[in-house]
Structure formats: C-alpha cells, structure tokens
C-alpha positions in Angstrom: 10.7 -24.4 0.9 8.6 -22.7 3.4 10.6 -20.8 5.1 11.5 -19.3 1.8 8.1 -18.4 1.2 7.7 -17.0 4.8 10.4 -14.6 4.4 11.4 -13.4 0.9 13.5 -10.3 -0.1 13.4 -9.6 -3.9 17.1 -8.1 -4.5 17.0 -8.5 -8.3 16.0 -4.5 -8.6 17.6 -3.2 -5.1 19.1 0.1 -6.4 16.8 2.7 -6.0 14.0 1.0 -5.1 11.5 1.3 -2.3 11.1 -1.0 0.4 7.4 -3.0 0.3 6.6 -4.9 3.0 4.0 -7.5 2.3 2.4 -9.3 5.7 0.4 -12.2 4.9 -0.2 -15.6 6.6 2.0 -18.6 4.7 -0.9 -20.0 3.3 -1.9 -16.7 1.6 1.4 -15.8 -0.2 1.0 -18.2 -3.5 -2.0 -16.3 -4.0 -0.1 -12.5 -3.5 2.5 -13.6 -6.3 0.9 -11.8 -9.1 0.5 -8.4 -6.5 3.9 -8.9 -5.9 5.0 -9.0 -9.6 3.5 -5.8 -9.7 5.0 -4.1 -7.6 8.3 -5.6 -8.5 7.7 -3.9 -11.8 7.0 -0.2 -10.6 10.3 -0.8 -9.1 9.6 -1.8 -5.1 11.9 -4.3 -3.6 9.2 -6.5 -2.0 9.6 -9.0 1.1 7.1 -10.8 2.0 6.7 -11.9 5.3 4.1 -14.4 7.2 3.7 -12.5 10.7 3.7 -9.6 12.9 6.6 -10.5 14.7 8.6 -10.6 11.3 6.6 -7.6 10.4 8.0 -5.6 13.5 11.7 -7.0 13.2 11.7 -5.7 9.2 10.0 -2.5 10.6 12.9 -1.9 13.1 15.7 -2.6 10.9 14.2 -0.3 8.6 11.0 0.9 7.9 9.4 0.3 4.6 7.8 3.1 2.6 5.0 0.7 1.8 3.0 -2.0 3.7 0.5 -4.5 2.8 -0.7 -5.8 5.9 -3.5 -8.8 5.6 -6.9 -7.7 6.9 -7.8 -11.1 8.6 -9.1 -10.8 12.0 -6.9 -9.3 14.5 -3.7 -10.2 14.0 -3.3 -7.2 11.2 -5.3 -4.9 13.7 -2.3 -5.5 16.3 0.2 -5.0 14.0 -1.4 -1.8 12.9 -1.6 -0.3 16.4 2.1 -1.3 17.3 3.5 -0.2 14.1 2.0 3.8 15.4 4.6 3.5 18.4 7.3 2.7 16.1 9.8 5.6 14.6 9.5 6.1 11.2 6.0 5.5 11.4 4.4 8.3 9.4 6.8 7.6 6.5 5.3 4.1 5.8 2.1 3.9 3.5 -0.1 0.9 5.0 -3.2 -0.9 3.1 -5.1 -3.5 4.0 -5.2 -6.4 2.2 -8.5 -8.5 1.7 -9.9 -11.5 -0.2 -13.3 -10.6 0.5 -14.2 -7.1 1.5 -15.8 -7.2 5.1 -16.7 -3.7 5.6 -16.7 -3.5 9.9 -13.1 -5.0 9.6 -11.5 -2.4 6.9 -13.5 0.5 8.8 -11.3 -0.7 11.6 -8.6 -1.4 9.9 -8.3 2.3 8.4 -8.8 3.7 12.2 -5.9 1.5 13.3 -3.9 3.6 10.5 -4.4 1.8 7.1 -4.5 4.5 4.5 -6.9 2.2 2.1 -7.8 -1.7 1.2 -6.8 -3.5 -1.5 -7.2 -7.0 -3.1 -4.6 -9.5 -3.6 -6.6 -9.5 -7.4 -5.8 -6.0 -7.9 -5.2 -5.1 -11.6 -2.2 -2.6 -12.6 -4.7 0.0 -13.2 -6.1 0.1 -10.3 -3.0 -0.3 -8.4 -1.2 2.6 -10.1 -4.6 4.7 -9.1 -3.9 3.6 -5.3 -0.6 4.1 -5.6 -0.8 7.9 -6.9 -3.5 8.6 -4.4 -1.5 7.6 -1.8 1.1 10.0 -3.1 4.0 7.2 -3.4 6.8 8.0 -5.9 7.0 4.4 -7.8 3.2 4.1 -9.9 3.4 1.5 -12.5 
C-alpha cells in the first residue's frame, strides 16, 4: 500500500493532459489528496512521488509542465537547484508547497526557481488564479 502511495500515476484522463508532478514526503501525500483531485479535474495527469530521486527519474523520462515540490527544509531546495541543470527545464512550472508559510524558506525556495507557494489547503479559486498567473493552459 505504500509504495502505491509513494509513486502514483493518475491515467484515468491521459489524453491530452498535462503532466503534474507532485513531490512530497510519504507521510504528506494523504493530506495532498484533495490538491490532487483538483488538478485531476482541470485535466493534469498527476503523479505523485515521495522524493527527489523519483522526482529526477520522472523529470528525465519526461519532464512535467507542472511541479509541486514540498517546501520542507532542504530536500525541495536540492531538488530545485538540480532540476535547473536538467533539459526541459524552463518548460516546467515549479511551486512550492507548504503547510505553514515560513517566509526565509519560500524566499529561497523562489531563488532556487519556484515560480510561487502554495498550500496543500488550496481552494479551486485560488488555484485557478495561480494557475492563470503562471500562464499554464489547464485552469479549473
């Protein structure tokens, strides 16, 4: 059951649908589930993965037009700075993802190449405004 929650590929709604690549620790996913309905339903095919290394495997094989990327510590710092070496790069949307806003970490976060932050409690209004800003073709 885990490792189904650590890597999960929503093919229901494949055809024409933009790859979202969600990076969250395993015991963060239950609470990304309503996120990830949401984005299921402004037509993204979302995977959710638990690490970096995952991250960068999914990123290689091909890389997503969006990325959530958890904002805990450095882990999602890392990631950010070796996703900028990878090709494709500047295709792929990234926010960072945080429970609790800590200012210093999202300031660095965006540096590293986050284009904004968002909260797994995010409502559809709010995401659809995020979502236009960032210029990304599937708004809810």
């Amino acid at each position: 059951m885990l490792a189904m929650m650590q890597r999960r590929d929503d093919t229901r709604t494949t055809e024409g649908a933009e790859p979202c690549l969600i990076v969250a620790p395993a015991g963060r996913q239950r609470r990304l589930r309503r996120l990830c309905g949401l984005l299921r339903g402004a037509g993204w095919r979302v995977q959710v993965v638990a690490d970096a290394q995952a991250a960068l495997a999914a990123c290689r094989r091909r890389m997503p037009r969006l990325m959530l990327v958890a904002a805990d510590g450095d882990p999602g710092l890392d990631l950010l700075r070796r996703l900028a070496r990878l090709p494709g790069r500047e295709r792929c949307t990234v926010f960072a993802l945080a429970d609790a806003p800590d200012a210093m970490q999202l300031g660095r976060m965006v540096v590293a190449g986050a284009a904004d932050c968002i909260s797994p409690a995010i409502d559809a209004e709010v995401l659809r405004v995020k979502l236009r800003q960032a210029r990304l073709r599937h708004v809810l």
